[in-house]
N, C-alpha and C positions, 0 to 999 in steps of 0.2 A: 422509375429506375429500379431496375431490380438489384441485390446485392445479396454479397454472400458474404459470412463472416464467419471467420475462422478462429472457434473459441466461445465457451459458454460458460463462463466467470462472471464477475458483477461486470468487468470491462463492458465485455463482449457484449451479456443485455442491456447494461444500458443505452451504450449506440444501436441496439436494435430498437431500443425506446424511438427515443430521438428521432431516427428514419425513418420508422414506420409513422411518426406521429405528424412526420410534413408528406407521408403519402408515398414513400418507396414500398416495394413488396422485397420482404427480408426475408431472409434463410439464414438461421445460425446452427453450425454443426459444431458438434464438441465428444470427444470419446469416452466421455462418463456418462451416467445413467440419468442426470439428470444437471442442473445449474449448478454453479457454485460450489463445488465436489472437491476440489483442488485449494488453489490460495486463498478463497476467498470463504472455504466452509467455518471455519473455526478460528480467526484471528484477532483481533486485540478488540476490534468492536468500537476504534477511539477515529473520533470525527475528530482531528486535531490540526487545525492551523498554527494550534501555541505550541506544535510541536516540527516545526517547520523545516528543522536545522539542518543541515548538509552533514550524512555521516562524515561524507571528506573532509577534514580537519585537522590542522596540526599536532594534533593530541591521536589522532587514529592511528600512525603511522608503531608509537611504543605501545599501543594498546594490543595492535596485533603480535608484534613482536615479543611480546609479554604472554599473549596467549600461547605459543607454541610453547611455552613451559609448564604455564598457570592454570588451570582449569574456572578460575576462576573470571575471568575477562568479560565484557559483556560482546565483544566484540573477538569471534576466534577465528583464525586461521589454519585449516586441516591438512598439510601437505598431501599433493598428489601428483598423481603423472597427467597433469592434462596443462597441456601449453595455452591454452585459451583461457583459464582461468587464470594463468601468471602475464599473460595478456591483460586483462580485463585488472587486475590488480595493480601491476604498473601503471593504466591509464588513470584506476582511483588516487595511488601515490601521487599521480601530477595534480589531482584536484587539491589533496589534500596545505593546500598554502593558504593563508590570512586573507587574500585579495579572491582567491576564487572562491573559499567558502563563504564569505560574506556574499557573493554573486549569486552564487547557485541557492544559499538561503533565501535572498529574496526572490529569486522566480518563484521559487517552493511555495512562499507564502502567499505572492500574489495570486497564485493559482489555487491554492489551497481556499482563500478566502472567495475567489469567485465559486470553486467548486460545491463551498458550503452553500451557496445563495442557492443555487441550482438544484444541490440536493432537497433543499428546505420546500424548495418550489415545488419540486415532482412531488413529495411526499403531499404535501397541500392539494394540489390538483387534483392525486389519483387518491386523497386520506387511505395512504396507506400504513400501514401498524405491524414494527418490526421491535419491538422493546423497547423502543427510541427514549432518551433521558436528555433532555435538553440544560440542563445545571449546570454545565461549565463543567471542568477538567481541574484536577489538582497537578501541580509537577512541585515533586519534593525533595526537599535536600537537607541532609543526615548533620552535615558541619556547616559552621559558618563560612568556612572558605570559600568550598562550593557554591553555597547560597549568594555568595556578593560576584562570585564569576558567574554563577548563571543568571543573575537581576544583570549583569554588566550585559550579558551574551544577547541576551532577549531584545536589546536598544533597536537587531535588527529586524525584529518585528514590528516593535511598535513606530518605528520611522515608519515602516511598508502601512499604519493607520490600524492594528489590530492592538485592541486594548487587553491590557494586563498590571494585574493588582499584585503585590509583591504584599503578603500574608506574613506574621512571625507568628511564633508557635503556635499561642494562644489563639490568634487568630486565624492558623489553619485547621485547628480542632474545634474551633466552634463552625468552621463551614463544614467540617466531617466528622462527626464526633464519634466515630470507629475508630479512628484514631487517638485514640485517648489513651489508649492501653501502652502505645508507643513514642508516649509524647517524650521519651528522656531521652529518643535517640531521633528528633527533630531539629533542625536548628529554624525550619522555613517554608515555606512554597511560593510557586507563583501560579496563580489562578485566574485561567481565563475562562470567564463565564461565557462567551461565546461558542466555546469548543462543546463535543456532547456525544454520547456514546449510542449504539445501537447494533442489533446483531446484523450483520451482512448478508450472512446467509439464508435467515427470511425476508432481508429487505431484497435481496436476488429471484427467491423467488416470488415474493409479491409481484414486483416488476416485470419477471417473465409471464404472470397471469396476466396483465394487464397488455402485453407485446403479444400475446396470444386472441386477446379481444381488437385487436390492432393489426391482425390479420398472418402475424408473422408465425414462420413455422419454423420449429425445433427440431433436428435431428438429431438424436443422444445414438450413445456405443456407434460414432462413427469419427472414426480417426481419418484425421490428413496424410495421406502417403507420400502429395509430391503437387507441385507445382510448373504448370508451364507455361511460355510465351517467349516474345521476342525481346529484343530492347525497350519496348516502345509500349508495352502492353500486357498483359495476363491473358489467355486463354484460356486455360479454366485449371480446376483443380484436382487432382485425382485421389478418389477417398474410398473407405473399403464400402460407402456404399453405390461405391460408380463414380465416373464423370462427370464433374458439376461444373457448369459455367453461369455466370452472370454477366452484368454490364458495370460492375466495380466488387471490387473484393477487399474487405477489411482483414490486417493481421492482428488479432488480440490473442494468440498465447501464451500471452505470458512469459514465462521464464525458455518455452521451446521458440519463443520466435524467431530466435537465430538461425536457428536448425532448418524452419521450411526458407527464411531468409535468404540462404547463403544459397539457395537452389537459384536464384536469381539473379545472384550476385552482390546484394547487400551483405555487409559486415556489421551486424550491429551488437555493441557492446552492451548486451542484455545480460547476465545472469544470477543463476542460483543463488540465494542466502537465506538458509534454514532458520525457522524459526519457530520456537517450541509454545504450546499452549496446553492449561488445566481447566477443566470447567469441574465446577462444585455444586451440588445441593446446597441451598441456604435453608436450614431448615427454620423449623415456627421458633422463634423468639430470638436467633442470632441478632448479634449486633453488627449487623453487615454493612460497607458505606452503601449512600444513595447517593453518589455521585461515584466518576470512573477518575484514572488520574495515571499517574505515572511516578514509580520511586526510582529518583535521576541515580542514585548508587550503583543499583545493581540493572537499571535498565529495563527494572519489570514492570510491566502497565498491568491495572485490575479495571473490568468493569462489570458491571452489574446488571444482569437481564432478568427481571421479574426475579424469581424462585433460584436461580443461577450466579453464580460468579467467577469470572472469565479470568485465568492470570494467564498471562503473556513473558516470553524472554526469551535472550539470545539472540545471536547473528552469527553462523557459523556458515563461514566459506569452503564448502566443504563437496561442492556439484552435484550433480542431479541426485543427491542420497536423503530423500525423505523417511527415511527407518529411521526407527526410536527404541528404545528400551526404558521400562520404569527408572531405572537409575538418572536417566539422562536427566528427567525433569528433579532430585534430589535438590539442588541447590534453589531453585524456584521456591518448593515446599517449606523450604526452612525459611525462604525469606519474607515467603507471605505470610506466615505461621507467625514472623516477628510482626510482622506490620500491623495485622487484622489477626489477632490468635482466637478470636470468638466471631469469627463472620462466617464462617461456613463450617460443611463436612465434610474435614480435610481426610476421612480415609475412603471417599470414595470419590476418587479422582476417573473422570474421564481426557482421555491423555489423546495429544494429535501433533504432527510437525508437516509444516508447510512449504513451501518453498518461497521467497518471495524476488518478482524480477526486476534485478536491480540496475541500474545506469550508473559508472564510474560516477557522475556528478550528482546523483540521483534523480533526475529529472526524467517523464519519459518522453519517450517519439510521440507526437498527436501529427495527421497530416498526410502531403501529398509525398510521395517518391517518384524517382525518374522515370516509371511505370506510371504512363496516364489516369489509369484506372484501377490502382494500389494503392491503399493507405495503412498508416499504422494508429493503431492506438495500444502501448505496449510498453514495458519499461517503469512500471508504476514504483517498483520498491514496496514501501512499506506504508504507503500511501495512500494503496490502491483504493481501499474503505473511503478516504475524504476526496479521494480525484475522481472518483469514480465519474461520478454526472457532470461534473464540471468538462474535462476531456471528450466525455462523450456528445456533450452540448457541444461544444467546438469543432469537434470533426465533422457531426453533422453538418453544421454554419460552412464549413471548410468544403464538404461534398455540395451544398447544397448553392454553394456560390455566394452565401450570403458573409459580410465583412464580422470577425471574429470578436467578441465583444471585450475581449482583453489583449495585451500585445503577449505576442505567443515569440518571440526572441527566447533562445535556448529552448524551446521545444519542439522545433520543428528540425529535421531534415536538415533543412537548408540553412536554420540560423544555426546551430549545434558547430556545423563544418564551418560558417561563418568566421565562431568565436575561437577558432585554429582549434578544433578538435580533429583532425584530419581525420581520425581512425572511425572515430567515431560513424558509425552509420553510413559511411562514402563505399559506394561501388567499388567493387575490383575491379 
């Protein structure tokens, strides 16, 4: 079967993994110079199932409201003139209720947890070597409040069978003793060993060396113009470097896959949410963690790559605007500096913001559309690092006719509209 995929992200190659590995001849085109270039070059690096949650939430709704004043929010909303985002907002408002974020949580996890198996798998297979830290994950919290609501919140994990240890102070500075320096503004953690960090961007291209030995070819600085076919089918795609048809076509753009979407008549509630990243020099003798983790306060996750330390933050609804200026990252700097003030070399910041594609529910598209030979895998959020292979293992199974090895309800197409999301991904 020949296929063509549109997008060269960690998505994108790892369904060219997967295809090419039961024997498809693959073509992934992508308009940067090379894999990975976009959301997936510089991101949190955190393989996290223990971090499952549905941003949708009852708490979301005065978070954002808060931010139009506040610069401080972990979660901002940036007024604009684009009626598609105030779209896309309203359909997260309806997620955000007690009954569906518990729902939307547990698909997260369930997937989340298959997707780790899958990733642990490739890696084995191909030993491949991307920084990868296997130690589990800290999630930490500053007060006691927080810490007995978020032991409370977590119930919906470990029902779904993913284990977690609820740490008090003492005991989450002996799992990290970088944190020592900040033990008076601790009340807690919860820590799942299961969860585990690594860089994306070399595990993308590891992966494409290996899709390249697998016979699959690459075509960089080649952008998607446009898409055509009937009701019933794709004919092929038109890209600036020609005419490309296959006999199936995968959408993994990510945050644009609305855009070539809508050329067919799909509506899919894909998009944009900014998100800021530092990477640091660890230089000789820092006391930097060896494990990666997340501080639940301000919403900044750190992890750790060799000689490197990744801080992560923010969610800003703000469209396709991936520019940044030094300032933006200020509030980051101070917070890591509280956390870890001798783990790195905090004056020389290498600075990046991403965009990440997000689904009102957070969940993304994997699967068929009313186009025979169309599929998506698309819609990741913030995820996309722990979904990656798991999704892609799936769509293959899904292309390849073979029965999916988890129940895929809320990720498909067809169950999404099911669960009265009308708007959600249905034809015009």
């Amino acid at each position: 079967m020949k296929v063509l995929i549109m997008g060269g992200g960690i998505i994108g190659v790892t369904t060219a993994y997967y295809l090419a590995l039961g024997g498809d001849n693959v073509t992934v085109i992508d308009r940067q110079r090379g894999v990975a270039l976009e959301t997936s070059f510089a991101n949190a690096g955190l393989v996290s199932p223990g971090h499952s949650y549905s941003w949708a939430s009852p708490r979301a709704p005065g978070i954002l409201l808060r931010s139009l004043v506040s610069k401080g929010q972990p979660l901002r909303l940036r007024l604009r003139t684009d009626w598609r985002g105030y779209t896309w907002c309203w359909q997260f408002l309806r997620n955000c209720t007690s009954e569906r974020a518990y729902r939307n949580t547990s698909i997260k996890a369930r997937l989340s947890r298959y997707s780790q198996e899958q990733l642990a798998s490739l890696t084995s297979r191909e030993n491949l070597c991307y920084e990868q830290n296997d130690g589990g994950l800290l999630y930490l919290y500053r007060d006691n409040e927080s810490f007995e609501n978020g032991v409370a919140r977590s119930t919906v994990l470990t029902e779904g069978g993913l284990k977690l240890e609820r740490l008090d102070r003492a005991a989450t500075i002996a799992r990290e003793p970088a944190l020592a320096d900040s033990r008076n503004d601790l009340a807690g953690s919860i820590y799942c060993p299961s969860d585990a960090t690594g860089d994306a961007h070399l595990f993308t291209k590891a992966v494409s060396a290996c899709c390249t030995r697998l016979g699959v070819t690459f075509m960089f600085n080649t952008q998607v113009l446009g898409i055509s076919g009937d009701a019933a089918q794709v004919d092929y795609v038109e890209t600036t470097g020609g005419r490309m048809s296959a006999d199936c076509y995968v959408l993994a753009l990510g945050s644009y896959s609305p855009q070539l979407a809508r050329r067919l008549g799909y509506r899919l509630p894909v998009y944009p949410v900014k998100g800021y990243s530092m990477t640091f020099p660890i230089p000789n003798g820092a006391h930097a963690p060896a494990i990666g983790g997340v501080d639940e306060a301000h919403l900044l996750a750190w992890a750790r790559f060799g000689t490197r330390l990744r801080i992560t933050a923010g969610a800003e609804f703000a469209g396709y605007n991936s520019r940044f200026a030094p300032g933006d990252f200020d509030p980051m700097l101070r917070a890591v500096r509280e956390l870890f003030p001798h783990s790195a070399d905090y004056s020389q910041p290498t600075y990046w913001a991403g965009l990440r594609p997000m689904t009102p529910e957070g969940t993304p598209y994997i699967g068929r559309t009313r186009h025979h030979n169309l599929f998506f895998n698309t819609g990741h959020g913030h995820l996309g690092w722990t979904w990656s292979c798991g999704t892609a293992r799936l769509l293959a199974d899904i292309m390849h006719s073979r029965v999916p090895e988890i129940d895929l309800t809320g990720l498909t197409l067809a169950t999404k509209n099911a669960q009265g999301a009308r708007l959600y991904g249905s034809p015009r």
